[in-house]
Wavefront OBJ file of the C-alpha trace (Angstrom):
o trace
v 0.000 0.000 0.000
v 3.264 2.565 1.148
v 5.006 1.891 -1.625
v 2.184 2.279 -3.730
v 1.425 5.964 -2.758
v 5.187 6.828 -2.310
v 6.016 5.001 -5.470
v 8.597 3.186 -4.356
v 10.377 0.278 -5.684
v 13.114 -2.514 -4.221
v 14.902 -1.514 -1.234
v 14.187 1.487 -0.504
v 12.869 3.670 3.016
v 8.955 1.983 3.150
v 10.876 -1.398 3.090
v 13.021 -0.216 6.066
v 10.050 1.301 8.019
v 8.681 -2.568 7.014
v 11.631 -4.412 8.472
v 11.403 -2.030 11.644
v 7.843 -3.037 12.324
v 7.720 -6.690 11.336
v 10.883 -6.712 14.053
v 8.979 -4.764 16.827
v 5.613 -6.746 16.457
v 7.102 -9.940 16.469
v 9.320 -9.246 19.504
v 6.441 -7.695 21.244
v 4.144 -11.005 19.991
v 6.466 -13.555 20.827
v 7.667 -12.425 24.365
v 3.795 -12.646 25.263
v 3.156 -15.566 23.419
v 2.802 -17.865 26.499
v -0.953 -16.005 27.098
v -2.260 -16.912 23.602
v -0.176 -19.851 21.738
v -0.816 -23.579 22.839
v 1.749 -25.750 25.094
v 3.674 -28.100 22.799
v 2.502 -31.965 23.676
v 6.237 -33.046 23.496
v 5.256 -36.419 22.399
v 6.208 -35.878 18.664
v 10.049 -35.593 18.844
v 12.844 -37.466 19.934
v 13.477 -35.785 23.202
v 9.990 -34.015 22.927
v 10.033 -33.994 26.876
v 12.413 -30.690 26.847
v 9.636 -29.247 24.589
v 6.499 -30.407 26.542
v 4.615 -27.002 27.583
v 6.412 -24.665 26.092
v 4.692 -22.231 23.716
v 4.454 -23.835 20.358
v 2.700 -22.734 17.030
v 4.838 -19.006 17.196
v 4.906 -19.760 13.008
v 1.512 -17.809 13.177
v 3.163 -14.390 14.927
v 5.947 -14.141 11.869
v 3.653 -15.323 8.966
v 0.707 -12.840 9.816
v 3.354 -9.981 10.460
v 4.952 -11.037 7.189
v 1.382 -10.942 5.447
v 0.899 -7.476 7.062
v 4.473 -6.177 6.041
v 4.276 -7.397 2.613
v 0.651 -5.700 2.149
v 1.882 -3.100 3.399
v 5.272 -2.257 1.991
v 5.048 -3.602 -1.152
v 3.591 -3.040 -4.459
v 1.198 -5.727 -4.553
v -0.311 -7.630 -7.184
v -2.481 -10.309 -8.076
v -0.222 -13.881 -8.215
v 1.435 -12.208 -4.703
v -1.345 -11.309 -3.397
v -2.556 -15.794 -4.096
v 0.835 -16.789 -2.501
v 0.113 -14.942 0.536
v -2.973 -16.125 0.509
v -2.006 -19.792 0.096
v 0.998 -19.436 3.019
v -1.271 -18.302 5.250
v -3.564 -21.319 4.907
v -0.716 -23.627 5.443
v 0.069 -21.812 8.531
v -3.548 -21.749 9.488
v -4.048 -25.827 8.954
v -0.546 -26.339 10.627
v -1.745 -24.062 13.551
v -4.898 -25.979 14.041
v -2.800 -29.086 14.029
v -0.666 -27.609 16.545
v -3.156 -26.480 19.597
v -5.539 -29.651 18.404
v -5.590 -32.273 21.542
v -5.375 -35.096 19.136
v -2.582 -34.770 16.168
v -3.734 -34.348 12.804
v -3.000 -37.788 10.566
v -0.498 -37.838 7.623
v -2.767 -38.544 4.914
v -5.154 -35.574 6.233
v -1.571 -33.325 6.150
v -0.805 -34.853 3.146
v -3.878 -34.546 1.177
v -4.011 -30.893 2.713
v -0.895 -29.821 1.237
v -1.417 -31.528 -2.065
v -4.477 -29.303 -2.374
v -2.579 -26.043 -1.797
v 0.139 -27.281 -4.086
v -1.776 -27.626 -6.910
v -3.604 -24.499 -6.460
v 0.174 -23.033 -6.506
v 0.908 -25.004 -10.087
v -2.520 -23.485 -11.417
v -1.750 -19.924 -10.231
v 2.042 -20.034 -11.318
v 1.587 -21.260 -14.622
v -1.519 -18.619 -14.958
v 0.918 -15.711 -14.708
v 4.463 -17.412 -15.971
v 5.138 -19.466 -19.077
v 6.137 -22.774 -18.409
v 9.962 -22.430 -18.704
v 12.997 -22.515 -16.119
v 16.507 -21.591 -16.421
v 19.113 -24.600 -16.042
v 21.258 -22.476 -13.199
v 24.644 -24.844 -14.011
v 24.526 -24.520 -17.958
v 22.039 -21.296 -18.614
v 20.516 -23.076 -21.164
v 16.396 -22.677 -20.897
v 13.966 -25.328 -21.253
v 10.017 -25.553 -22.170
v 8.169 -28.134 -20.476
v 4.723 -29.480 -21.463
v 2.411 -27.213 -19.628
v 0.792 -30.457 -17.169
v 4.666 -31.810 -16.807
v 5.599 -28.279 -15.471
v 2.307 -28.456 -13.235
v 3.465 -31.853 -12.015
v 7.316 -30.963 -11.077
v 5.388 -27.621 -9.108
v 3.071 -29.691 -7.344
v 5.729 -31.961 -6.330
v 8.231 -29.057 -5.679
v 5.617 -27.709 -3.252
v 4.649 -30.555 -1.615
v 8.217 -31.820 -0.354
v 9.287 -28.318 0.184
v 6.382 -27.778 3.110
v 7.204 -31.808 4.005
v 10.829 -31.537 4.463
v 10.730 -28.600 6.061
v 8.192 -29.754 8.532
v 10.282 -32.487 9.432
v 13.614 -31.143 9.811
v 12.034 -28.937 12.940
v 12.918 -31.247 15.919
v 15.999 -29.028 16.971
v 16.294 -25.791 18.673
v 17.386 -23.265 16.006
v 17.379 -25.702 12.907
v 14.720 -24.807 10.573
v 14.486 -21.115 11.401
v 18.062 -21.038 10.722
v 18.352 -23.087 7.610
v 15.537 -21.229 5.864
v 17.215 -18.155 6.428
v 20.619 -19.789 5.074
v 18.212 -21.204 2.014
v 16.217 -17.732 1.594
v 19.474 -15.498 1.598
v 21.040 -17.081 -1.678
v 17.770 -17.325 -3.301
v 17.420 -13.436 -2.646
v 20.706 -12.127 -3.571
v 20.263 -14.387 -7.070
v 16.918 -12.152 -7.650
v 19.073 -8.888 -6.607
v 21.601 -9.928 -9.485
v 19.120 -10.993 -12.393
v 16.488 -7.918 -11.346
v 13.804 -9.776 -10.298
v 10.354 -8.143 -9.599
v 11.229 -6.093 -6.152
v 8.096 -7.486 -4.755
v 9.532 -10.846 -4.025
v 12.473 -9.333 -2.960
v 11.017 -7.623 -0.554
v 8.761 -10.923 0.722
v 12.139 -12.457 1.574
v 13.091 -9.661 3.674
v 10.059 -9.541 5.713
v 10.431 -13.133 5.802
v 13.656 -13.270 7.034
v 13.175 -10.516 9.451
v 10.229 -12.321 10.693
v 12.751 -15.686 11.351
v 15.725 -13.785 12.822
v 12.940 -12.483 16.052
v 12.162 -16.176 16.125
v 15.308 -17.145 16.394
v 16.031 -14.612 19.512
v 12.949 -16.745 21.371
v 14.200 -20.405 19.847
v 18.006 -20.572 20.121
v 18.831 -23.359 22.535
v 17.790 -23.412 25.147
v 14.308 -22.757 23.351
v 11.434 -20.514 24.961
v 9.111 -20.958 22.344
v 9.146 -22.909 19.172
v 7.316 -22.484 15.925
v 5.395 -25.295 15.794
v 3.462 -26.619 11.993
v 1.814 -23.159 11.809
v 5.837 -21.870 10.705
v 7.687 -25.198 9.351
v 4.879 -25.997 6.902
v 3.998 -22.279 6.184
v 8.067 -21.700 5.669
v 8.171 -25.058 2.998
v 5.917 -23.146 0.972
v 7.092 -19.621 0.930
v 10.382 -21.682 -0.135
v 9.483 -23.602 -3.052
v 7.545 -19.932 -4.002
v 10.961 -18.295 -4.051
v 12.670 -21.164 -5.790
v 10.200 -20.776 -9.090
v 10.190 -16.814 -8.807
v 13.927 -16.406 -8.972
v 13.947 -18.099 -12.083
v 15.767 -20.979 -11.053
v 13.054 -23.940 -9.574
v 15.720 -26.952 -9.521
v 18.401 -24.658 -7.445
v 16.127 -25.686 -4.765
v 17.862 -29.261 -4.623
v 21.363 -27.137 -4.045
v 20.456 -24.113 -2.017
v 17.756 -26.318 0.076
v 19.810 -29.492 -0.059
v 20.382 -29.701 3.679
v 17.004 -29.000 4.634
v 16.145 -31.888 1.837
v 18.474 -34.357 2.741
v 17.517 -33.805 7.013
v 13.669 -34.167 6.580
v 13.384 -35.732 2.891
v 15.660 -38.908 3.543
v 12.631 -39.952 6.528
v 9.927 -39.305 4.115
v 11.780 -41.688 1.428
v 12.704 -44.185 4.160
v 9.000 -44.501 5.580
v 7.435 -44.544 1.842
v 9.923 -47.417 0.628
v 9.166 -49.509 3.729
v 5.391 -49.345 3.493
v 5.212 -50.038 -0.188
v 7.871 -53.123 -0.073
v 7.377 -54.151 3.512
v 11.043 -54.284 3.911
v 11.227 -52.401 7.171
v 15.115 -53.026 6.752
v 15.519 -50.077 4.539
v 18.715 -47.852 5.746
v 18.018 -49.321 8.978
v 21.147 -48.163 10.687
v 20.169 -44.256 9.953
v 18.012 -42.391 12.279
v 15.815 -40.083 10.493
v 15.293 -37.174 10.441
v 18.941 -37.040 10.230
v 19.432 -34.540 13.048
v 18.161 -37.323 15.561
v 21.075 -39.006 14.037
v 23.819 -36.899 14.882
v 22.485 -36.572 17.978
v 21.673 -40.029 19.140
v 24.133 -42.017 17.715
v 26.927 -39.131 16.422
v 26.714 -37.603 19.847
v 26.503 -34.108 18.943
v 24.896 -31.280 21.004
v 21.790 -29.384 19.548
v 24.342 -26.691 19.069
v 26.502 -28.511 16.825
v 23.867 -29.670 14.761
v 22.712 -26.414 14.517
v 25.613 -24.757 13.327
v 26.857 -27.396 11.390
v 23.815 -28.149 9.265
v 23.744 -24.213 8.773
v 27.171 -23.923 7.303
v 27.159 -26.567 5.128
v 24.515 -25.070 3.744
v 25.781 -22.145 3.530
v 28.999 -23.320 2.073
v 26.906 -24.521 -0.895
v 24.668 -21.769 -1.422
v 27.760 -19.206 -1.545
v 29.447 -21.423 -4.028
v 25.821 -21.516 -6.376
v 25.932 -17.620 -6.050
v 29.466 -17.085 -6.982
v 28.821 -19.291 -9.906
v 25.939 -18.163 -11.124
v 26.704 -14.385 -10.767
l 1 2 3 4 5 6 7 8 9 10 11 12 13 14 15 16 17 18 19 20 21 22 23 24 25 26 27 28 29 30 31 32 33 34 35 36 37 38 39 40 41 42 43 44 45 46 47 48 49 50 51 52 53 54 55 56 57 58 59 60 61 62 63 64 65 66 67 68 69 70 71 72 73 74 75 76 77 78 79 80 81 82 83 84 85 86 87 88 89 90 91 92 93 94 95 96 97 98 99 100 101 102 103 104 105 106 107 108 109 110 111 112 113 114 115 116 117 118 119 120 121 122 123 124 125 126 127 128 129 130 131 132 133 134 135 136 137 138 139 140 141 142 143 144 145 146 147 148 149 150 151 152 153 154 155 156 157 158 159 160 161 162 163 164 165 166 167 168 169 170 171 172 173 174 175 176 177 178 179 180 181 182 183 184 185 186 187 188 189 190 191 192 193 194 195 196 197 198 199 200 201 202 203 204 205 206 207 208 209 210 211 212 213 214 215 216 217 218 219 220 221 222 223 224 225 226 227 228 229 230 231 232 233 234 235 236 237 238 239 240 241 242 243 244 245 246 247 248 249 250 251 252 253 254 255 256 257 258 259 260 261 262 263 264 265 266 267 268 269 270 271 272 273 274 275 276 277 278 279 280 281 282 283 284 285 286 287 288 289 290 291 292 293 294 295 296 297 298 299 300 301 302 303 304 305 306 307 308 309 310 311 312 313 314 315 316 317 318 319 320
């Protein structure tokens, strides 16, 4: 709306009056958010008993003050205006899930997010054409219109999956998306992308870093499905808007490889009944390093974070 009137585009003074209040309204939100967010069950983690009670589903405080922001502070439009729409129905079902007394099932999840996915595919393909760059060789490539569909649906629908399940560890999602999100913007800075979305990763990120001040270990509050699944979304969004969809596998690839390789695991041992199937891995891979690697929450933390940030440097001083 601001940067409507003032005419404003890309980083300019409305986006840092934006940044200022997205900061101030989530710090205010989330040091009060033991009077209106839901105890956490702790029965859903490994280790789930340090979590039990404390403040869970604070995904809802970042994603409505990133709704606000963006409305706000940037000049809106109408395939924005259906992404915001369709994160803040993923944090809605995911915040349901989390203050519900009994869980939510995977196949409700799952058909839930399929839904939202391909109402994604429809809107993305109604205002893009159905082409991608090739990041490593520049070349571009034209997809059948229901093939491109099919690799956004699925896009979508492991983004919000994997990013749902990496989020068993003080720190580890909000930090990894912010290591993912930071590559993906600077690659939209360099090939002028619309300032919009430039902008939505800002407010975004803003929005994580507050987190991040209330969930560093030792957590006081933790985001709960109402961020993780709302996050997996806005993700795979910024992956197709930069241009570049399939630098999600490099710039996501931790984040992929922590929750992903459980997803894989359980769908391989229900459809061959071979419940032998890596076996010797705990998944999601954090529980592995820190059952049977030994290391601290910490470590995983800042391990899994540069690693991936090792990557996504090396993507942008390649493709730039």
């Amino acid at each position: 709306m601001f940067a409507h009137i003032f005419g404003t585009e890309g980083f300019g003074p409305v986006t840092i009056v934006g940044i200022g209040i997205i900061f101030i309204a989530c710090f205010i939100a989330m040091k009060r958010a033991r009077l209106f967010l839901p105890g956490d069950s702790g029965n859903d983690v490994t280790g789930g008993h340090i979590s039990k009670g404390k403040p869970t589903g604070a995904g809802i405080i970042f994603v409505i003050a990133f709704d606000v922001s963006v409305l706000l502070f940037t000049r809106i439009h109408p395939e924005l205006f259906i992404y915001l729409l369709l994160v803040t129905a993923e944090m809605i079902s995911g915040f349901l899930d989390d203050k519900a007394s009994v869980e939510w099932g995977r196949l409700k999840k799952g058909l839930f997010d399929l839904a939202i996915s391909i109402i994604f595919a429809i809107t993305y393909l109604g205002f893009n054409p159905n082409t991608f760059r090739v990041a490593v060789s520049g070349y571009t490539v034209t997809f059948p219109v229901i093939v491109y569909a099919l690799l956004i649906i699925a896009l979508c629908w492991f983004s919000i999956n994997v990013t749902n399940c990496a989020d068993g560890v003080d720190g580890l999602t909000g930090t990894l998306s912010i290591v993912t999100l930071l590559p993906m913007l600077i690659i939209m800075k360099g090939f002028d992308f619309d300032p919009a979305y430039r902008n939505a990763i800002v407010f975004m990120i803003t929005g994580l870093l507050v987190y991040l001040m209330y969930n560093a270990n030792p957590s006081k509050l933790l985001m709960g499905d109402a961020g993780s699944r709302a996050l997996g979304l806005f993700i795979a969004m910024t992956a197709l808007k930069s241009g570049h969809p399939f630098l999600y596998l490099l710039l996501a690839i931790v984040l992929l490889l922590d929750g992903g390789l459980g997803l894989i695991k359980i769908t391989i041992i229900r459809l061959s009944k071979r419940n032998h199937f890596l076996s010797n891995i705990r998944t999601p891979i954090h529980d592995h390093c820190r059952k049977v690697l030994k290391w601290s929450d910490t470590q995983v933390v800042i391990r899994f974070a540069a690693m991936q940030a090792i990557i996504g440097f090396g993507v942008v001083c390649y493709i730039l």
